[in-house]
N, C-alpha and C positions, 0 to 999 in steps of 0.2 A: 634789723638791728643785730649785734653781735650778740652769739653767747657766750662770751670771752670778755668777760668784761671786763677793764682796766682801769688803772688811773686816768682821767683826761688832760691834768695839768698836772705841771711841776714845777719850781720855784724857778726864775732867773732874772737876776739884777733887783732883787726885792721883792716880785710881786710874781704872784702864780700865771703861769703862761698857758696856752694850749699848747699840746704836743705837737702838731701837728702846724710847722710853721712856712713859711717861704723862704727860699734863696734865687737870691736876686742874679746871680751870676749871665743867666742867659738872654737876659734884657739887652747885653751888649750886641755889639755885631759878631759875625763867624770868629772864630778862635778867642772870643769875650774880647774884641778889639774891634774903635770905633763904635759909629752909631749905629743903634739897630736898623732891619728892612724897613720896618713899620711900627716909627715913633710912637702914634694914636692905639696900635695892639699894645704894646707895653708899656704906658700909661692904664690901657683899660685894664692892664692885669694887673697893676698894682691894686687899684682899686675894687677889682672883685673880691681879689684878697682881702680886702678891709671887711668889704660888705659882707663879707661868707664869715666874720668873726675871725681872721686870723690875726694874732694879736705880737709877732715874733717874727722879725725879717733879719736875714740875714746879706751882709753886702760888704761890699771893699770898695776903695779907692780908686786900687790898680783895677778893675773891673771897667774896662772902656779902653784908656783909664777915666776916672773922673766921671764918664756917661752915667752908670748906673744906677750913682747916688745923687747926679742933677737930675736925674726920673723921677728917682724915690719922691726928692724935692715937690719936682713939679704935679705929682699927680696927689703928693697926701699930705705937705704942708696945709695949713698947720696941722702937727700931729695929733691923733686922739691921745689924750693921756696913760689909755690902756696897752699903748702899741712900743714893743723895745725895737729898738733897731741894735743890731749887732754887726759890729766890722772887721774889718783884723789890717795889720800893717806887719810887715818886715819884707815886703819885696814890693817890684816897680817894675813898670815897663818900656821894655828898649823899644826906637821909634820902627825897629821891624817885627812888635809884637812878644820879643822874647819875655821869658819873666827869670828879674834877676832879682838876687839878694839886696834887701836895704835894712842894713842893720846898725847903720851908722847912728849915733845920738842926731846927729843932724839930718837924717833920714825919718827915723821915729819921728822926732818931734814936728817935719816937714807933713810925714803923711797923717800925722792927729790934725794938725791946723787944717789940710786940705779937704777930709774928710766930714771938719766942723764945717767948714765955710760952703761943702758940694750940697751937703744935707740941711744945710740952714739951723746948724743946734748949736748951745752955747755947751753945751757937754754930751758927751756921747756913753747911751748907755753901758756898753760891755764894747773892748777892746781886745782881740783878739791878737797875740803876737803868733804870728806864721815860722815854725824852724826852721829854715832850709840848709839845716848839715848836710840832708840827701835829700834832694828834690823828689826823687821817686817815695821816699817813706821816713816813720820815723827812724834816728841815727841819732848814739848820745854825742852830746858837745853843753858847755858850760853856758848854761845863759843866764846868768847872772847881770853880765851887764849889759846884756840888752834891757831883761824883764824893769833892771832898775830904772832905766828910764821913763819907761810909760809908770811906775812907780811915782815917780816923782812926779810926773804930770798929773794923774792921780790927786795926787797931793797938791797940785795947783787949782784943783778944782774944773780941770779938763776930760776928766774919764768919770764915770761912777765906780765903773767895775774893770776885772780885770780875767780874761780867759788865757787860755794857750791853743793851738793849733798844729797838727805834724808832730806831736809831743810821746817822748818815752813816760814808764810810768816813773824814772830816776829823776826824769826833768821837770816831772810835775812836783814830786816829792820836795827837788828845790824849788821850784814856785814858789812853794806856798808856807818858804819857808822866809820868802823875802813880802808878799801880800797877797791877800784872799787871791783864791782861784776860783771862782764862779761856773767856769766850764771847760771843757776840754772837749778838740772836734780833731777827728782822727778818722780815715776809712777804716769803715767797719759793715758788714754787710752780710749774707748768707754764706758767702762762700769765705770771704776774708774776715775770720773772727780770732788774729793774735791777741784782741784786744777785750775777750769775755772776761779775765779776771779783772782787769783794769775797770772794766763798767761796774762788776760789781762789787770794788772796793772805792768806787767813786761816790755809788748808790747809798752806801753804807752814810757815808762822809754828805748825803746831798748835795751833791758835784753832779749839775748835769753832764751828760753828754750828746754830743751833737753829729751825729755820723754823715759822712760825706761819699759819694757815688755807690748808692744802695744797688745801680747794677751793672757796676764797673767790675772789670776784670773775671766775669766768667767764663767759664768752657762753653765748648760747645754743647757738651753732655749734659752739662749745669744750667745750662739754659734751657734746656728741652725738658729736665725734669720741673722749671719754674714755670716754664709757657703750658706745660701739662696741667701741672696743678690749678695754675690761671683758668684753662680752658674748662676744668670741671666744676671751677668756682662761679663761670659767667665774670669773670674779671679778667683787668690785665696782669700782665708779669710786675709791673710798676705795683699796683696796687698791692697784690699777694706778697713782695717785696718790702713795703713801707708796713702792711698789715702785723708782718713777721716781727719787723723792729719792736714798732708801739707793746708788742705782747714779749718783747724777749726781759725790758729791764723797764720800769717807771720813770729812770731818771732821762730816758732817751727823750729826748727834743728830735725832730727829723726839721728837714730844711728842704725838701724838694724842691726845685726849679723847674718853670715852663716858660715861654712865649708866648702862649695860648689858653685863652679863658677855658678853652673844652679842657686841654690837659689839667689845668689847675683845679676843675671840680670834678674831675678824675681822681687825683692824690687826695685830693681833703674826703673824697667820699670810700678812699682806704680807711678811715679812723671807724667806718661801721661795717666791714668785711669780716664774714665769719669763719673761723678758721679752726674744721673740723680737725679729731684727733687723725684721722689718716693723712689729712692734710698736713698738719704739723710733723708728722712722722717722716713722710716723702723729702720737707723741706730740710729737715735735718740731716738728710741722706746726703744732701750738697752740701753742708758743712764736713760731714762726717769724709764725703771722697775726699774735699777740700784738703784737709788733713793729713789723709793717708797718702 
C-alpha cells in the first residue's frame, strides 16, 4: 500500500466516484474506427472494470462511431446504479475515419439522441461538449451557442449534467456562466502541465478534472527518465504516470483506456503505487525540462 496517501474519490454528477476510472475509447477498432479484433476481449473488459469497482466510464458516440457505447450496452445493461457514464459530442465521423467538427444545433441534438438510444439510457449522466477551434489543443472561440444547446436539452430532461472538453480557462469561465460545469477534460500529464493553475482553480470550485493522454507527447529523454523511475519502482511507465496524477490534485478523475483485462489491472493497481520523495523529485525533472 502507498504511503502517500490521498483522496480516493471525488464528486461527479452527484455522487462521489473513484478516481480511478475507465475510457472506453480503445474498445473501437484501429484509429477508434469500426469493430474491435475481439468483440468477447472488450465485452470482458468492460466487465472487469465493473467487478474490480470502477464506478466512472468514460465514452463517445463518434468512438466506432456508435461501437463503443453498443459494447458499453451489451456487456453492463442494466446499469448498477453506482456507475456514471460520461460522453461528449461536438464532432463525427467522415466515412474514411476523419473526425470533423459538429457543432450544429442539429448536430448536438442528433448525437444526445444517438448516444441515448447506443447506451440504452433515458438520460445521460454528464455531457461532455468537445471544442474544436484547433484540433491539436485548446484555442479561445465563443461557445455560447453551442454550450446553449446541450443547455437546453438539459432542461428537457435529456442530460443530468454538463462538462467541457479541449477547453481554455476563458471558455470555462463562460460555461459556467450559461450552467453548472461539473468537469473539465483537457491533456494534461508530466510533461504537458499548461494546465496546473486551471486544476487548481478548478479544485478550489470542486470542478473535477479529467486528464486525457497521461503518456502522450513525450521526448525521448522524458521517457527514459519515466521508464527509469518505473524500473526502480518494479512498475510500469503507465502506472508511475497515472500514480503521479492521483497525487498531483484530489479533483483529478483519470480515465485510462485498455483492450486488455491484464492492462486494465495494471492502471487500477497504480491507485496503490508508492511514490517515494526521490521519485517525485526525478518526475518533476520532466515537467520542469518540459518548460524550459
Amino acid at each position: 500500500m502507498s504511503r502517500n496517501p490521498y483522496p480516493r474519490t471525488f464528486p461527479l454528477a452527484g455522487r462521489d466516484v473513484k478516481r480511478l476510472g475507465y475510457g472506453a475509447m480503445q474498445l473501437a477498432g484501429p484509429g477508434v474506427f469500426g469493430p474491435p479484433k475481439d468483440k468477447a476481449a472488450a465485452l470482458a473488459v468492460l466487465r472487469a472494470a465493473i467487478e474490480a469497482g470502477v464506478d466512472h466510464i468514460d465514452t463517445s458516440d463518434f468512438y466506432g462511431p456508435h461501437i463503443t457505447n453498443q459494447l458499453i450496452r451489451e456487456a453492463l445493461a442494466p446499469y448498477p446504479d453506482t456507475l456514471r457514464i460520461v460522453t461528449k459530442v461536438g464532432a463525427k465521423r467522415g466515412a474514411d475515419a476523419s473526425w470533423q467538427p459538429a457543432f450544429s444545433p442539429e448536430d448536438l441534438t442528433a448525437a444526445v439522441h444517438d448516444n441515448l438510444r447506443n447506451l440504452g439510457l433515458d438520460v445521460i449522466d454528464v455531457v461532455n461538449l468537445r471544442l474544436m477551434f484547433d484540433v491539436h489543443g485548446p484555442a479561445e472561440g465563443d461557445i455560447e451557442p453551442t454550450l446553449s444547446v446541450l443547455a437546453g436539452l438539459q432542461q428537457k430532461g435529456l442530460i443530468r449534467h454538463i462538462g467541457l472538453s479541449n477547453a481554455t480557462a476563458k471558455q470555462i469561465a463562460q460555461g459556467r456562466a450559461i450552467c453548472d460545469i461539473v468537469c473539465v477534460q483537457n491533456q494534461y500529464n508530466l510533461a504537458h502541465r499548461d494546465d496546473d493553475d486551471l486544476i487548481d482553480a478548478l479544485a478550489r470550485d470542486g470542478i473535477a478534472y479529467v486528464p486525457f493522454f497521461p503518456l502522450g507527447g513525450f521526448s525521448p529523454l522524458q521517457s527514459a527518465t519515466l521508464s527509469d523511475v518505473a524500473k526502480q519502482l518494479n512498475a510500469t511507465p503507465m502506472q508511475v504516470a497515472l500514480a503521479w496524477l492521483l497525487r498531483r490534485s484530489p479533483n483529478i478523475l483519470l480515465i485510462p483506456g485498455t483492450s486488455s483485462v491484464g492492462h486494465l489491472q495494471e492502471n487500477l493497481a497504480s491507485g496503490d503505487l508508492d511514490l517515494p520523495d526521490d521519485a517525485l523529485a526525478a518526475l518533476e525533472g520532466i515537467a520542469q525540462e518540459a518548460q524550459g
